[in-house]
N, C-alpha and C positions, 0 to 999 in steps of 0.2 A: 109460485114466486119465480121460478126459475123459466116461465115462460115468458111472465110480464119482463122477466132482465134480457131475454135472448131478444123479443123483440123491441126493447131501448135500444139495444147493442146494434141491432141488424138494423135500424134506423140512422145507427150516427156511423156505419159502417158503408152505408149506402152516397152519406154524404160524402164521405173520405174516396169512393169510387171517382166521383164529381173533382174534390178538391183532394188528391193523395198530399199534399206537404201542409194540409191545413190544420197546425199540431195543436189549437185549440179544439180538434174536434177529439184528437185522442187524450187531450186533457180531461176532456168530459167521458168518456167514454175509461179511463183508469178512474176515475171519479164513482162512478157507476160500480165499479166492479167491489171498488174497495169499501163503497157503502154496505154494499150483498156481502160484503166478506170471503169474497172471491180474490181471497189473496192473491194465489197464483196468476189466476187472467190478469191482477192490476199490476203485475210484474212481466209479463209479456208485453203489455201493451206499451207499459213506459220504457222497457228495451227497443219497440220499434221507435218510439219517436226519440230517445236518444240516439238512434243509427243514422236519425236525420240531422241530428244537431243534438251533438254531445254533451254542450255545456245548458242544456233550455232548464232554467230556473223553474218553472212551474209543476214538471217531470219532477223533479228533484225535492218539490214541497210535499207532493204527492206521497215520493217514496219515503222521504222521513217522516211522517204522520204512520207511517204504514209499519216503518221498522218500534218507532216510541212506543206502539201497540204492543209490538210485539217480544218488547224488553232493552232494545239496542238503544246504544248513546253512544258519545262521543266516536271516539274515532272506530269503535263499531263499525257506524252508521258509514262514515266515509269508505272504508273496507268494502261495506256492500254495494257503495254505490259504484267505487270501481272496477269491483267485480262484476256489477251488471251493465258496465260500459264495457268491458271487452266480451262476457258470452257470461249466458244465462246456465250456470253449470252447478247444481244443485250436490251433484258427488262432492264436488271442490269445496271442503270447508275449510282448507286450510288459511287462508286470508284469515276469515272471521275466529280461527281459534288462536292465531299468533296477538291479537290484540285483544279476546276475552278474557276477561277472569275464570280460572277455571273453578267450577261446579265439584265440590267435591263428594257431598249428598247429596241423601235426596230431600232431606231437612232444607236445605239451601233455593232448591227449587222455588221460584216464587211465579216465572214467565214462562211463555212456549222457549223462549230463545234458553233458558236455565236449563230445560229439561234435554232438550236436544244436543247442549253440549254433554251434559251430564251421559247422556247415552251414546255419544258419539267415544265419549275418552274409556267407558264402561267398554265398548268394540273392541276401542285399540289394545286394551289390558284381556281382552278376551274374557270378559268378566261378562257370559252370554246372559245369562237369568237378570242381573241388574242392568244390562244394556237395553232387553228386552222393555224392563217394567216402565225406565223412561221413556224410548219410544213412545209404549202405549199415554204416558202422562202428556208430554209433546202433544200427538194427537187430541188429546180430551181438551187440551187446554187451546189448539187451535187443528179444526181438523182438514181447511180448506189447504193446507201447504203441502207439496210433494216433498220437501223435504226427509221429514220423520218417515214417510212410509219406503220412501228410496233407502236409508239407513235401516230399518226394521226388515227390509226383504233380503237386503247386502247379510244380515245375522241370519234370517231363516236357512238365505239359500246356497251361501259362497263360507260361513263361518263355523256353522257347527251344525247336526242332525237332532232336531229338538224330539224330545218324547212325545209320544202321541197326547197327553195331559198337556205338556204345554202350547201344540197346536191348537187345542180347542178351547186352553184359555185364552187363546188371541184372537181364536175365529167367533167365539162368545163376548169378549170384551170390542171387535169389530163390528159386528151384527147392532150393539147399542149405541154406537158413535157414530154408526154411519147413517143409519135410518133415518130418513127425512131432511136430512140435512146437505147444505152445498158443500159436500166432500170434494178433494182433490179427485177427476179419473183415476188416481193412480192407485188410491185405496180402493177400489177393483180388483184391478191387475193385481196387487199384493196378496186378495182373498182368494183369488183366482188358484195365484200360486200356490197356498197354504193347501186348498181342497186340493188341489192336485197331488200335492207330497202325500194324502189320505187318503189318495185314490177314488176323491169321488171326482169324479170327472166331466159329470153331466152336470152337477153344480157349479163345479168351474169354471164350465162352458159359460153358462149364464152367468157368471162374475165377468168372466173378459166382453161378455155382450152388452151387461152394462157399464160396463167402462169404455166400449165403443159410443154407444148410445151417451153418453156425458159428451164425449168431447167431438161428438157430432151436433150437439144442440147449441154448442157453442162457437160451433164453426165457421168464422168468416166465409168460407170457401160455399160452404153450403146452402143452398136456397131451396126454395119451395115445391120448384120441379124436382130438382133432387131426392126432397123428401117423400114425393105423390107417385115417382116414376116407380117400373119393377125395376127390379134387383137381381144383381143372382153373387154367388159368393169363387171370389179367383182371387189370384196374384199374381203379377202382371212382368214383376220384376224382382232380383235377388241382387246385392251386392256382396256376393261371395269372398269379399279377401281385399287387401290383403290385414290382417292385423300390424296397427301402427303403422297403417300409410295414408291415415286421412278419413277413413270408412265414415268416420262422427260427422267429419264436417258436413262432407259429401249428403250423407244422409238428411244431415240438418238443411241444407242448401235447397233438395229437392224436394221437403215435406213444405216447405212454403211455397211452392208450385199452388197457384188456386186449383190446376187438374188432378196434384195428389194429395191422396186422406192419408196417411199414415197409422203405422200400424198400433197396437197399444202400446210394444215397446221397440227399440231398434232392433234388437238381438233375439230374436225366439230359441235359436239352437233347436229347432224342430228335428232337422236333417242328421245330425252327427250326435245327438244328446235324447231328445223327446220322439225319435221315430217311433215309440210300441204306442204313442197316448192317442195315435192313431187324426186321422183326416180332418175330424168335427173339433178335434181340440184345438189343430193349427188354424183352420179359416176362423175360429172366433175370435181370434186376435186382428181379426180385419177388417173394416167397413164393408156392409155387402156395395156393391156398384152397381149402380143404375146401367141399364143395357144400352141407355144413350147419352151421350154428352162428354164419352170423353174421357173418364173419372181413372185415374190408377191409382194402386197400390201395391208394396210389395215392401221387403223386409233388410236390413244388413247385420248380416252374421259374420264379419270376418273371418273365420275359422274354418269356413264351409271349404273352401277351395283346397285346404291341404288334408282334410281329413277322409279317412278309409271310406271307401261304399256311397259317399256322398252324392257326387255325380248321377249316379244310378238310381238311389232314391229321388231326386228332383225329377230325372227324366222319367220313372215311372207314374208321377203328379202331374207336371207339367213340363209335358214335353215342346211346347211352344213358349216356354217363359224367355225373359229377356235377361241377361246376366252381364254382371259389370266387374270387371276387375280392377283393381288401380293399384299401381306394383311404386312402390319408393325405391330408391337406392338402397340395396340387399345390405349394405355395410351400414349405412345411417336405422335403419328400418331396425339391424339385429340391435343394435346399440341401443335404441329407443324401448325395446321388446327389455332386453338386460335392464336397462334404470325401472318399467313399471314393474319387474320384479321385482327389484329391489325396494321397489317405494312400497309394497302389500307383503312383505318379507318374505316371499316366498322363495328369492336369491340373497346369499349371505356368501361368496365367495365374492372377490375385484374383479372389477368387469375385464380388467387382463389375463389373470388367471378362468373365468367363466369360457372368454372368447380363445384361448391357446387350448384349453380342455379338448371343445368341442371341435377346432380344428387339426387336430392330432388325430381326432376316432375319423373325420371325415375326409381327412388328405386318402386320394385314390379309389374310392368310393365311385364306380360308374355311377348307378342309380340311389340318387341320397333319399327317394321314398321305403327305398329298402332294405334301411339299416334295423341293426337287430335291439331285440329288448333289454339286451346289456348295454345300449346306447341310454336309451330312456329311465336308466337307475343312476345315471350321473348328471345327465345333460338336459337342458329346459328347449334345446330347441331353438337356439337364437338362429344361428346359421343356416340350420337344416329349413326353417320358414321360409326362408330368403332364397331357396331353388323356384324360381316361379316357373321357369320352364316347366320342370317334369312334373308339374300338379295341373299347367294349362294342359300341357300332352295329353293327359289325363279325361280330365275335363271335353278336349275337344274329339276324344277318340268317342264319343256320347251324343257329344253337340254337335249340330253343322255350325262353323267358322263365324255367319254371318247373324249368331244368334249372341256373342260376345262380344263389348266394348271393353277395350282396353285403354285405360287410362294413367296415365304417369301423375305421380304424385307432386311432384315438382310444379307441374302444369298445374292443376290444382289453385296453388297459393300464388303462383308469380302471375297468370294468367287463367282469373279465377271464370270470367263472364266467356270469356270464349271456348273453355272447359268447360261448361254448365251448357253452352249455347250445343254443345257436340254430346252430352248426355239428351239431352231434350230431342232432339234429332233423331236421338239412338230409339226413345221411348213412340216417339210418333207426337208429339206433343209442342205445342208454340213456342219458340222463348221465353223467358221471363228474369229479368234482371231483379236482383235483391239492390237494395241501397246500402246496406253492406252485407260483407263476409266472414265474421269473426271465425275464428280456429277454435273449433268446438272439442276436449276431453285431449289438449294435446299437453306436453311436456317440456322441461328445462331438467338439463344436466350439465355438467363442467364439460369442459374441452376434453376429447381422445387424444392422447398420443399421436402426430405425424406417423411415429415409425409403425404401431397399431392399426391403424387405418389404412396404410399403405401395405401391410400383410394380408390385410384382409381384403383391399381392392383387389389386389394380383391373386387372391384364391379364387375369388369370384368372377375373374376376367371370364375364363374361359364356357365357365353356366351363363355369364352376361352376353356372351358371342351367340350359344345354341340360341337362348331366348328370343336374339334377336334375329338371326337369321329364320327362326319358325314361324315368329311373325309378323317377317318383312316389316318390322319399322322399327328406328332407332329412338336410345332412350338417353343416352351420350351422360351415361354415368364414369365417375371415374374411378 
């Protein structure tokens, strides 16, 4: 089944090469997907052709046959559809939970959408064993959505440390929902992760292989020499950093590259987290690449650029990789870093008090990568992120200079195509224009204080001067 759909697909995809703005052909072709119950693809598909034309009535029948399935009405349904006019963001449920009814059994459960909120609000209460068992109902009742399994991996792997009985009731209740059926890729990646936390490793390998192999069958990008050619297995490119300055979008921008496959997920944390799981664990999060035609891949981990021994491990793997930095305004950047704290509780002080803390311990400090462990029992690190200088210094005493692209984050969103056109450049690779650029995993917060902002520009003048005098180019923050 899932051949005969790849090649319907790769026939009205072939047309769209001929005719790109001909949105009856991606009418048919979300049509297709959503008959196979290939939720997911019929939700990417109908995001491009609404990037072409936001308001196409036919798109929009589509998606509400698709949502009524799957439990939504009323103003539900308008919820999601707005949400999938500005970015296809599966974490983000907050839209759709400000206008659900909330689930408050699991008596109540009757839809995938019932069980998922049920498991989602089960999260937020920390309430991990009942969060879990919706999840897994979510899945049963529909198992092609990333949704439940993105929620279900957020509990394994950011929430609490499950008992080894309860990994294997999920790797056991996994193994009979997944078998033979058009699962999401991403319930892969989640099993992958599970045998990993168990230590088998070589199982997990072959979890992330076939969660490659899924969303290479489905891959526009991919054709038939592709599939016939050798291979060999690399990583071409890292976007090291910065956290909260864009890394999603970026990322997102470049995995619609037709030359790049992308990884299973954005973030591996190979480098700074999973370095013991050793070589064959990290390349199976990859597409292998044909030896011809071009093909890249590679991974964004935010975090990589500031964290200890990093550097050193990349260049002992890949001492020819290509690295990308992208640095925001150090004061906007900490500020943004302080609200997703706050929004995952992990910060419970005012982001006045949070940001005067951390610059009390840091006023006078030459080298702020070498503050001490009595820093790290009060403070999250807003400010201390935001030294990009002495983590590039770092970074480049490893690298030679011409192996880093430095990008402004600003650039970015005000001048998205001529920023994408100077990564592509940097990769060895053609241009290629998106028809748009939504802002993928970003934030809203209230207004800072003047007077706040402006203690924290004049702390940061002087790390903003080194930066840039290091790297000969201005970044004309204030």
């Amino acid at each position: 089944m899932e051949y005969q759909l790849k090649k319907l697909v790769n026939h009205y995809r072939k047309a769209l090469q001929i005719k790109p703005y001909n949105l009856a052909i991606y009418d048919k072709i979300a049509e297709l997907y959503y008959e196979q119950r290939e939720l997911d693809k019929t939700l990417e598909v109908c995001q491009e052709a609404l990037q072409i034309q936001p308001d196409l009535a036919s798109v929009s029948k589509i998606i509400n046959k698709m949502l009524q399935t799957l439990g939504f009405e009323g103003e539900e349904v308008t919820a999601f559809q707005n949400l999938l006019q500005s970015k296809l963001d599966y974490e983000s449920f907050d839209i759709l939970l400000s206008c659900s009814e909330i689930v408050k059994t699991s008596a109540d459960v009757k839809t995938w959408k019932d069980a998922i909120i049920l498991g989602y609000n089960f999260k937020e209460k920390k309430q991990w064993d009942q969060a879990i068992t919706a999840c897994m109902k979510a899945i049963e009742i529909e198992p092609s959505l990333s949704l439940s399994y993105l929620i279900l991996n957020h509990i394994i792997n950011d929430c609490f440390t499950p008992e080894l009985n309860q990994l294997e009731r999920i790797i056991t209740f996994y193994r009979q929902i997944i078998q033979g059926r058009l699962t999401s890729h991403y319930a892969y990646v989640v099993l992958g992760d599970i045998l990993t936390k168990q230590g088998k490793i070589l199982e997990a390998i072959l979890a992330y292989k076939t969660a490659i192999d899924k969303t290479i069958l489905f891959n526009q990008k991919i054709t038939n020499k592709y599939i016939n050619s050798r291979k060999i297995y690399d990583v071409n490119f890292l976007i090291i950093g910065m956290g909260k300055a864009g890394t999603s979008s970026l990322y997102h921008y470049l995995c619609k590259h037709p030359k790049i496959i992308p990884a299973t997920e954005k973030e591996l944390h190979f480098f700074n987290k999973n370095f013991d799981l050793g070589l064959d664990w990290y390349l199976a999060h990859f597409p292998p690449l044909p030896i011809e035609g071009g093909f890249l891949t590679g991974e964004a981990t935010p975090w990589y650029v500031t964290n200890y021994e990093v550097e050193k491990r990349v260049f002992q793997l890949f001492p020819k990789i290509k690295l990308i930095a992208i640095l925001r305004n150090p004061v906007t950047r900490a500020i943004s870093q302080y609200y997703m704290n706050l929004k995952f509780m992990k910060e419970h002080r005012s982001l006045e008090v949070a940001m005067t803390s951390e610059l009390e311990i840091l006023k006078g400090i030459v080298d702020p990568t070498q503050v001490s462990q009595k820093y790290w029992k009060t403070e999250q690190g807003y400010l201390w992120s935001s030294f990009y200088f002495y983590f590039l210094e770092k970074w480049m005493a490893v690298f030679p200079r011409e192996q880093f692209l430095i990008l402004r984050s600003e650039d970015l969103y005000s001048q998205t195509d001529k920023t994408m056109k100077q990564v592509y450049e940097f990769l060895g690779i053609s241009n290629y224009s998106l028809s748009g650029y939504p802002k993928v995993n970003s934030g809203s917060y209230s207004k800072t204080s003047n007077e706040l902002r402006q203690q924290l520009s004049d702390f940061f003048q002087p790390h903003n001067q080194k930066l840039e005098d290091y790297l000969g180019m201005k970044f004309y923050w204030e």
